[in-house]
N, C-alpha and C positions, 0 to 999 in steps of 0.2 A: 441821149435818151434811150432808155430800152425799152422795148416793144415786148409784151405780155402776153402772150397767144393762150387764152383762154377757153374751154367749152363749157357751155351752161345748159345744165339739167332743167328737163322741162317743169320743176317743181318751183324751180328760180322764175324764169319766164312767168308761170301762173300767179304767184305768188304778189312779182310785180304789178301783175294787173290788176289787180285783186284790191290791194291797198298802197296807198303811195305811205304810210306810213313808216312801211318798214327799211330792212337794206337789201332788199330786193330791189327795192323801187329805188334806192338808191343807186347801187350796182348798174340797172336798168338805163336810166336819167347819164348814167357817163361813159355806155360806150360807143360813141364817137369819139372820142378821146383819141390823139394819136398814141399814146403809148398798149394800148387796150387792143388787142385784134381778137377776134371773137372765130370761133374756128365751126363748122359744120357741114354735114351732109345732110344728100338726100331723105335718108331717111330719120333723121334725126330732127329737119324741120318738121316730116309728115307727123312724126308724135310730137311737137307742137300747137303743128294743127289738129292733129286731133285730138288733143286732150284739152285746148282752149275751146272748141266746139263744142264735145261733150259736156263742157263746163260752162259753159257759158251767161247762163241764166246766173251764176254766182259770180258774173264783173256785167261793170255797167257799158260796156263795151258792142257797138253795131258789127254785126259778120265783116261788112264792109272794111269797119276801123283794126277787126283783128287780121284782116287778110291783108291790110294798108301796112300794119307793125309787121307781121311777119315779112312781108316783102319789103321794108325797111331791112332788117336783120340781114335778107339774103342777099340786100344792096351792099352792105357794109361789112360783110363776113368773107372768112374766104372756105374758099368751098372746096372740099376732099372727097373723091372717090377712093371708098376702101375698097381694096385689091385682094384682102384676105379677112379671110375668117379662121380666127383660132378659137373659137366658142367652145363651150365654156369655160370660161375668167372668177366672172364672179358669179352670184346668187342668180340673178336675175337677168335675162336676154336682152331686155329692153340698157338693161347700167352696162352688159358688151357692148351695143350698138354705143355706147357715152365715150367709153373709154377704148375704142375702135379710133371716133376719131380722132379724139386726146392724141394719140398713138400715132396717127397719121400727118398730124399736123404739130408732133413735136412741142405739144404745149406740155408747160408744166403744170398745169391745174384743169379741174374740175370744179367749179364750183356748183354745188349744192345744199342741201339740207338735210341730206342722208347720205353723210359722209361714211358710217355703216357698211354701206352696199355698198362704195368702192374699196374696201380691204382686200388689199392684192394687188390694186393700179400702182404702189408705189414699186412692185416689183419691174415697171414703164417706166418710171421715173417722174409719174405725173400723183401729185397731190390731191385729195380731195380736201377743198375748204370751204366755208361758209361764205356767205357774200360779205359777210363781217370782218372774216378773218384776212380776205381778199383784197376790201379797199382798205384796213389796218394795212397791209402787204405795199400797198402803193401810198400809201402818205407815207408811210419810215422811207419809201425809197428805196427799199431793198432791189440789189441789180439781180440779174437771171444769169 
């Protein structure tokens, strides 16, 4: 079995919570999965939490139930200190800090929604795809 060391933009996270409708909430729903390992740092949770905060009033979600998920995440993630900063990469400081840890933790994806704003991470060797394009990626089975 191969293990898929993933980072997931905080558009993905919101998005899941937001509605179960979509592959967000799909994506969301299966990483516990052994082949899935979900990669992050420090601060890449704190814009988590802050962006489900700030938001919050649009999921039906208690402070309590999003501080329960995020520390879920940070139970089953594995956690990287970045060592360096080569900024600026892309557009935006906040999609460095994304694909920082990509970087660091030797995944091959991104997964997000604005695939746009990682143009250049493949220069890493890390992909941006959709959460669609992601679990298509793991039903074919494709190995890493």
């Amino acid at each position: 079995m191969n293990r898929h060391t993933i980072v997931i933009d905080t558009n993905v996270i919101f998005s899941a919570l937001r509605s179960r409708q979509g592959m967000s909430y799909a994506l969301m729903s299966q990483i516990h999965r052994q082949d899935i390992q979900i990669a992050i740092s420090v601060p890449l949770i704190i814009e988590y939490e802050k962006v489900l905060l700030e938001h919050q009033n649009h999921l039906v979600f208690s402070l309590e139930e999003l501080t329960d998920y995020l520390d879920y995440i940070c139970t089953i993630a594995l956690h990287h200190k970045i060592h360096y900063l080569w900024r600026p990469i892309l557009k935006d400081p906040k999609d460095d800090m994304v694909l920082e840890v990509a970087v660091a933790a030797n995944s091959r994806f991104i997964i997000t929604f604005n695939k746009k704003d990682f143009v250049g991470s493949e220069k890493f060797g890390v992909s941006s795809v959709t959460p669609k394009e992601f679990l298509l990626f793991l039903e074919r089975g494709v190995s890493s």
